[in-house]
N, C-alpha and C positions, 0 to 999 in steps of 0.2 A: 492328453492322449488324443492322437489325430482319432480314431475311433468314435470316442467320445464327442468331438467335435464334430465329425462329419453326420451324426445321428442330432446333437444340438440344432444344426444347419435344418435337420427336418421339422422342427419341431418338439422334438422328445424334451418333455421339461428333466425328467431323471436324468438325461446324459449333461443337460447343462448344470444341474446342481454338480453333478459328480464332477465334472471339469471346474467349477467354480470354487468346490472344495480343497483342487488339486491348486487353483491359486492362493487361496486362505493359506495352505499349507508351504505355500512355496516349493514344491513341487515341479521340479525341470519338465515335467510331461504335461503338466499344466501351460507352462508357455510353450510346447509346440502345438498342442491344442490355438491356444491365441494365434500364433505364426499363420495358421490355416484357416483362423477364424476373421481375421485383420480385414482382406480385400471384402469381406463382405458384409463391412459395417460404415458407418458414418451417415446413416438414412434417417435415424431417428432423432426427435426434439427432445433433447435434455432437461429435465426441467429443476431446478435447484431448489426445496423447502426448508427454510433456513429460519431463526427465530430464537429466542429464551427459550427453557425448560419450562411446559407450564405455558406455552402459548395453546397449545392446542394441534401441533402440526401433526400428527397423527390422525387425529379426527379426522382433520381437512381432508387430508391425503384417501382416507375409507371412502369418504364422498366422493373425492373427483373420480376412485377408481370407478363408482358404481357410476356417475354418469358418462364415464368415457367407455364402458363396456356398455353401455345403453345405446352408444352411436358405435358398437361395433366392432369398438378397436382394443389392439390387445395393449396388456399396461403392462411395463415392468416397474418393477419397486425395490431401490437399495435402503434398505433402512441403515446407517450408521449409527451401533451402539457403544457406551463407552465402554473401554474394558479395565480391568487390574493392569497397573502397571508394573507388577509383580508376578499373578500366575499369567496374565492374557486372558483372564474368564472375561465373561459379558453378558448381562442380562440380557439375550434376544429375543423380545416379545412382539417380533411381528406376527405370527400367530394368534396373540391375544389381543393385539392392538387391531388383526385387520382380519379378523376371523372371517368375515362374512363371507372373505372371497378367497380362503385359502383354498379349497378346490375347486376354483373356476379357471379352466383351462387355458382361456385369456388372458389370465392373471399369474404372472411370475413374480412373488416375493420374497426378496432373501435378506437376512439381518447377516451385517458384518461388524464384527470386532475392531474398533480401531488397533487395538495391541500397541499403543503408546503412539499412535502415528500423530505427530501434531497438527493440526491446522482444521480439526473439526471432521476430516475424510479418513477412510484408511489406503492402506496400500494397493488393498485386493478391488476399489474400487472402479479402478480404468479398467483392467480387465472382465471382472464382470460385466461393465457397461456394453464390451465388443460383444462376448457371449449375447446380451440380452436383442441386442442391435442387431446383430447377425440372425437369430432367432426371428426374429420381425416384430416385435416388441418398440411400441410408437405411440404414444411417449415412454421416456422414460423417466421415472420420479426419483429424486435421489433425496433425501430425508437426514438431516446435518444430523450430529451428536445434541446440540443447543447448547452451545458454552458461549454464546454469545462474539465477543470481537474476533477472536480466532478463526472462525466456521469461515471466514472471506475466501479461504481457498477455494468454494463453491464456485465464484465467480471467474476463474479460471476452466470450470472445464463442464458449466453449463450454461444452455443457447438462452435459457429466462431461469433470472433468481426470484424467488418470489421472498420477503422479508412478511415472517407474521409477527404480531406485537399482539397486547390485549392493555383493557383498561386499567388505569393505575396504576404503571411501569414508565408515567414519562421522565424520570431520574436516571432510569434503566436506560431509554432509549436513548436521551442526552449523550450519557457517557460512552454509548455506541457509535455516536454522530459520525465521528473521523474512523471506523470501520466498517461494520454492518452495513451502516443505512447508505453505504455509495455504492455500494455494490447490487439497491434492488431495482429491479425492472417493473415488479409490482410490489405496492406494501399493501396488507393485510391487515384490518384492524376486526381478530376474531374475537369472539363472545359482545358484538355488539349494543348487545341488550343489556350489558352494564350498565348502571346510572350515570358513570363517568363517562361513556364512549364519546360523545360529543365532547367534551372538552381534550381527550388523548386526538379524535380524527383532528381538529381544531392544530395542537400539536403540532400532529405529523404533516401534517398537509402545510403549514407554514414553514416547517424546514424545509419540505421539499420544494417551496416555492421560492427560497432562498438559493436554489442552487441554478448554477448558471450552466442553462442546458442552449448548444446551436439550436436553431430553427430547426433544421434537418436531422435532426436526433433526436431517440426515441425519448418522451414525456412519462416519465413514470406515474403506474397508475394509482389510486387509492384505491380499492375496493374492502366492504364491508361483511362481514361474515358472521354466520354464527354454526358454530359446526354441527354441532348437535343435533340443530332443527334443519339441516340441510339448506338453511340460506344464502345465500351471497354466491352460493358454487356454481351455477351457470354462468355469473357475471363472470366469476375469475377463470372458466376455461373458455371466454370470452376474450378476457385480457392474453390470458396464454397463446392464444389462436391470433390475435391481434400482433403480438408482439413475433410470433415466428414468421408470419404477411409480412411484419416491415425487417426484419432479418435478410426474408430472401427478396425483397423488391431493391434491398440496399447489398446485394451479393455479399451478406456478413453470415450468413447460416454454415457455409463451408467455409468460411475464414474462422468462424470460432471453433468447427471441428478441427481444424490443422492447427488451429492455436492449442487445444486441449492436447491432442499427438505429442506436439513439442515440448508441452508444461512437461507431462509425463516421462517422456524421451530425457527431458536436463533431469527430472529427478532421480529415475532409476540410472540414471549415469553416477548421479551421489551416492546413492545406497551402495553400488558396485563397490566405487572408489572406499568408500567409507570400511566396508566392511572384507575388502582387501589389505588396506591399512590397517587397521583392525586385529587382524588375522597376520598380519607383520609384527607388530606392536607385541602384541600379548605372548607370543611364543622370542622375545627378545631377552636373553637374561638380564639384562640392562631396565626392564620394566617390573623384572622380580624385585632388583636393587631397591629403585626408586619405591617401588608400595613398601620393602619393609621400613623403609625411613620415613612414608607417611606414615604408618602404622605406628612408629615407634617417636613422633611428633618430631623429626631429624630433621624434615622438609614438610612445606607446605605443596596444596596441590597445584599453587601457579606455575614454581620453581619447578615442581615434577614435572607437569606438563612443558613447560618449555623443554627444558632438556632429554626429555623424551622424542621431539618430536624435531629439533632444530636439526641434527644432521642425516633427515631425512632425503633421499634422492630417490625421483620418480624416472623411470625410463618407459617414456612415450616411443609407439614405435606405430604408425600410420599401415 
């Protein structure tokens, strides 16, 4: 709702939840909210917390808010929670997870339902990112589901991924090697003060020394943490601050926002596509046929699906 929007624009956190709502919901008044909201975003650093279940990225994330409201600055926070892939519910605990600062003015936090979305993000979360952006919300922190290889999507549509890990997971992080772990900008090794920490930093720090980085591109960092005791989090809003300096010395900070536009733009072209098809499909008597012969073990579902879908024709029209 352009209303809604041009009141988010001032500031007002209620109008932005309630326009954020209206994308959750898929709500056409929601995207003309966005449509109004668009020209006045792409200012803010991204920042991707990604990691296992049980690293700790919650913690972390309570801490950076409190030092990055300490210099000032307002923080937004997407939490991606998982949901049923049945009713769409989700446990949304950002609340419980970041109490401290659910009414600080500065602070915008919202938990979003993936509702089946694959790849560790949900759907609702480029749009709220504009809302948050538009708002003047600088950084913004985006908080994966943690399902581990899948979460990669991050790297598509933020400016620094930060990867956390904890001790006695290096089987965990191994089998991560060829997803996760290429996609961080910094890794994280929280609850340092395990007795194992030095043998995981050990580890990580020799895969990452294994990979073959140019001269002229960025070195991923190591940093140490321990979330609890508020350690290691200056260092790492150090590295974050480091890493968006050499984004914009290397004119990549607005190439990664255009790049995230366009991930978004070819996906919501699929969803369309999909769920037009979709909506062709299921109201075809010809797809009643086919289920009762699944149903009645007549056809398999390969055979259904081909012949369901083979003398399909798409008319493109520019």
């Amino acid at each position: 709702m352009i209303e809604y929007a041009k009141q988010a624009l001032k500031g007002d956190q209620r109008a932005g939840a309630r326009l954020i709502r209206l994308l959750e919901e898929q709500n056409p008044e929601g995207t003309k909210g966005l449509e109004y909201l668009f020209p006045h975003s792409g200012k803010a650093a991204v920042i991707g917390i990604t990691g296992p279940p049980g690293a700790g990225k919650s913690t972390i994330i309570e801490k950076l808010i409190t030092e990055y409201r300490q210099k000032k600055l307002k923080v937004g926070v997407i939490a991606v929670d998982p949901s049923s892939p049945n009713s769409g519910g989700a446990i949304l605990g950002d609340r419980l997870r970041m109490r401290n600062h659910a009414d600080d003015p500065g602070v915008f936090i919202r938990s979003i339902a993936t509702r089946g979305y694959q790849g560790g993000l949900s759907r609702a979360v480029f749009g709220t990112m504009i809302v948050l952006d538009a708002m003047g919300y600088d950084p913004i922190i985006i908080e994966t589901v943690g399902i581990g290889q899948d979460e990669v999507e991050i790297d598509q549509i933020a400016h620094t991924t930060a990867v956390i890990s904890i001790p006695g997971m290096g089987d965990h992080i191994q089998a991560m090697k060829a997803g996760i772990l290429e996609i961080g900008d910094i890794f994280v090794m929280n609850k340092s003060d395990h007795p194992n920490a030095d043998m995981a930093m050990n580890h990580l720090n020799t895969m990452l020394q294994s990979k073959n980085i140019p001269e002229d591109e960025w070195k991923p960092l190591l940093i140490q943490t321990v979330g609890k005791e508020n350690k290691g989090i200056t260092e790492l809003i150090r590295g974050f601050d480091s890493h968006r300096e050499h984004l914009m010395n290397n004119h990549r900070f607005d190439e990664i926002s255009t790049r995230r536009s366009l991930y978004f733009f070819k996906r919501l072209i699929t969803d369309h596509v999909t769920e037009k098809t979709l909506q062709f499909i299921l109201t075809n008597p010809k797809y009643i046929t086919l289920t009762d012969s699944l149903k009645q073990f007549k056809t398999d579902p390969f055979s259904a699906a081909k012949k369901m879908t083979e003398n399909l024709k798409y008319s493109l029209k520019s």
